[in-house]
C-alpha positions in Angstrom: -11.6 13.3 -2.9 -10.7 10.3 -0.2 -7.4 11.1 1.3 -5.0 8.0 1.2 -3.0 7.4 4.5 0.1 6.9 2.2 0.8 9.8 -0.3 2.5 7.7 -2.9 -0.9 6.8 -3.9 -2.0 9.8 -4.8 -1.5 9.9 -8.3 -3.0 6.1 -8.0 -6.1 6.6 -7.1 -7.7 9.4 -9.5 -6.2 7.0 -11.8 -7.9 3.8 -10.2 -11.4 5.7 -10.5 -11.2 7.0 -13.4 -10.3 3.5 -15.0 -13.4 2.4 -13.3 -15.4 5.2 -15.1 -14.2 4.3 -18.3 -14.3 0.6 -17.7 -18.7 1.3 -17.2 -18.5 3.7 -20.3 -16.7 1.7 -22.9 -19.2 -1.5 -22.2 -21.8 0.5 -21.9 -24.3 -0.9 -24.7 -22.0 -3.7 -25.6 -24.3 -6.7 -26.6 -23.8 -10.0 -24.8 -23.6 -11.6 -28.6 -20.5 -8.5 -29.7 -18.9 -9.3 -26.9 -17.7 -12.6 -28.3 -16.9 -11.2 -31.8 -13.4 -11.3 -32.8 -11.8 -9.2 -35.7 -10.8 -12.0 -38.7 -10.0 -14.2 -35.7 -7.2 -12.2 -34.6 -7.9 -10.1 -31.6 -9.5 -10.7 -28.4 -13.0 -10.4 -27.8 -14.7 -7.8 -25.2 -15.2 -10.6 -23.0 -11.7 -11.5 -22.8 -10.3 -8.3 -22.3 -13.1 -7.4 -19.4 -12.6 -10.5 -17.7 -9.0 -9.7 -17.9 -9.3 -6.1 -16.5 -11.6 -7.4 -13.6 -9.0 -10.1 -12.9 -6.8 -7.2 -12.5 -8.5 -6.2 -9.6 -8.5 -9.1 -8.3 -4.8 -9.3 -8.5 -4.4 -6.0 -6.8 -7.2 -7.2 -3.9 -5.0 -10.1 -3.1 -1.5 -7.9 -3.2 -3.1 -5.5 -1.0 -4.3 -8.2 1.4 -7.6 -9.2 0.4 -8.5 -13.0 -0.5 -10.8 -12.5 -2.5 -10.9 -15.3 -5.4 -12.0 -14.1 -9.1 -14.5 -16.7 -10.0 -13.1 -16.8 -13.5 -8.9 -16.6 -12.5 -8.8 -20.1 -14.7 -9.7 -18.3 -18.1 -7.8 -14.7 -17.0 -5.1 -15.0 -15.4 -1.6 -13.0 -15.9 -3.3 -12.5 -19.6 -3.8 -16.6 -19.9 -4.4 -16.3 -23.8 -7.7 -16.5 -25.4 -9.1 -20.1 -25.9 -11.7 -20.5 -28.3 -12.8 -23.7 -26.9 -13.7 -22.6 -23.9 -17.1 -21.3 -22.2 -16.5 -17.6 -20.8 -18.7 -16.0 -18.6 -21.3 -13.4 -19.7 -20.6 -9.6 -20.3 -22.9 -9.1 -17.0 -21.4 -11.7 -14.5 -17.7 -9.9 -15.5 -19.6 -6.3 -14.4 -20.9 -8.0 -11.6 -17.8 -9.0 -10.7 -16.2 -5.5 -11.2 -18.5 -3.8 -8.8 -17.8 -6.4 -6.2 -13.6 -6.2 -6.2 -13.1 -2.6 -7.0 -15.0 -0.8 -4.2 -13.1 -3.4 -1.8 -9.5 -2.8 -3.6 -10.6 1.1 -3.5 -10.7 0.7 0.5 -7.8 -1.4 0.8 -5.9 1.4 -1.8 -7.0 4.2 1.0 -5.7 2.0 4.1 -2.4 1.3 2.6 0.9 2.8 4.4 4.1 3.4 3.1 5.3 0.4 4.4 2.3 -1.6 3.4 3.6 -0.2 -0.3 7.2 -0.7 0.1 6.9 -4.8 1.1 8.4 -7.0 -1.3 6.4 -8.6 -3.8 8.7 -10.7 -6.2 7.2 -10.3 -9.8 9.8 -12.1 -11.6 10.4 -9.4 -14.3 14.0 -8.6 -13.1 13.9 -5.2 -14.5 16.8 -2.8 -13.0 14.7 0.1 -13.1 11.8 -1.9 -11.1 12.0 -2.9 -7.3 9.3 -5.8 -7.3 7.5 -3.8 -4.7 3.4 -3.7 -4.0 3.4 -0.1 -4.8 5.1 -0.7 -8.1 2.7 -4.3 -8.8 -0.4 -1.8 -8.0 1.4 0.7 -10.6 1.3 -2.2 -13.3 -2.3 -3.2 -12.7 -3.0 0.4 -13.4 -0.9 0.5 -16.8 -2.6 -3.0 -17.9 -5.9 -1.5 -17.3 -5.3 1.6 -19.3 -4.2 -0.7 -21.8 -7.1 -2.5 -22.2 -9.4 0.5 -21.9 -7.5 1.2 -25.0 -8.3 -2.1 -26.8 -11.9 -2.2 -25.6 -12.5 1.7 -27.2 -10.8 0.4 -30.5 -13.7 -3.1 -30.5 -16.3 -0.8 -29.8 -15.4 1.1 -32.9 -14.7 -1.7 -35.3 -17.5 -3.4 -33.9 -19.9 -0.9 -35.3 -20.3 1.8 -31.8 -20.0 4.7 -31.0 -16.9 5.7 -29.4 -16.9 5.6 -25.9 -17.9 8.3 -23.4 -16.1 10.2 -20.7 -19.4 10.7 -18.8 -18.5 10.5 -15.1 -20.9 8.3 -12.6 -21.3 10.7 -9.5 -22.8 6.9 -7.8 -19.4 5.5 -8.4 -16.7 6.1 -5.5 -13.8 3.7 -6.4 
């Protein structure tokens, strides 16, 4: 395993790569044409939630440093609800987009020092318990990701698949 220069990221990062893992494994056979299926109008579809995860990363790129722009930030956004009436991008340009951001967030991840982690970064949740920190922000990302690994798992069930797998990609290093 990569060693982080900071050592408060080392609970982060097996979790950072293993949300990549199951981010490949629960699309994994998805059809482009499921991906926009919705459960009696009610839920998201896989799109959403995948360009929402990928946005993510993005989010944590440009915390961490990076300016890197998500292509799709209009339709994802701090979870910018679902809009029907709009054109989302493809299952395949959202993976695309994943394997571009998350080997450079992985990097910046490994580069970060403690004081890279403790600067300030106002989220506007005035929470007590919470200092609006970047190590805490990157913390979030991570819980909204599991989330959504969550939600994805559950549409790849009700949409007919098989549950998702735990296989690991030995290729995949972030």
């Amino acid at each position: 395993m990569d060693t982080p220069k900071s050592q408060k990221l080392e609970i982060i990062l097996p979790a950072y790569r293993m949300h990549s893992q199951n981010f490949i494994n629960v699309l994994d056979t998805v059809s482009e044409e499921d991906a926009l299926k919705r459960i009696e109008d009610k839920t998201n579809h896989i799109i959403w939630m995948a360009g929402n995860f990928v946005n993510i990363r993005y989010g944590m790129a440009w915390v961490l440093g990076l300016r890197e722009e998500d292509p799709y930030s209009d339709l994802f956004f701090q979870g910018k609800t679902l809009n029907t009436e709009l054109k989302y991008p493809s299952l395949e340009a959202l993976k695309k987009n994943f394997h571009h951001i998350s080997p450079l967030v992985y990097q910046k991840l490994l580069e970060a020092t403690d004081e890279d982690l403790d600067k300030m970064f106002p989220m506007g949740m005035n929470i007590d318990f919470c200092i609006e920190n970047t190590l805490n922000f990157v913390g979030m990302c991570i819980s909204r990701e599991d989330y959504l690994c969550g939600q994805l798992g559950l549409m790849r069930k009700l949409l007919g698949y098989e549950g998702m797998k735990y296989e690991i990609h030995s290729e995949i290093k972030y």
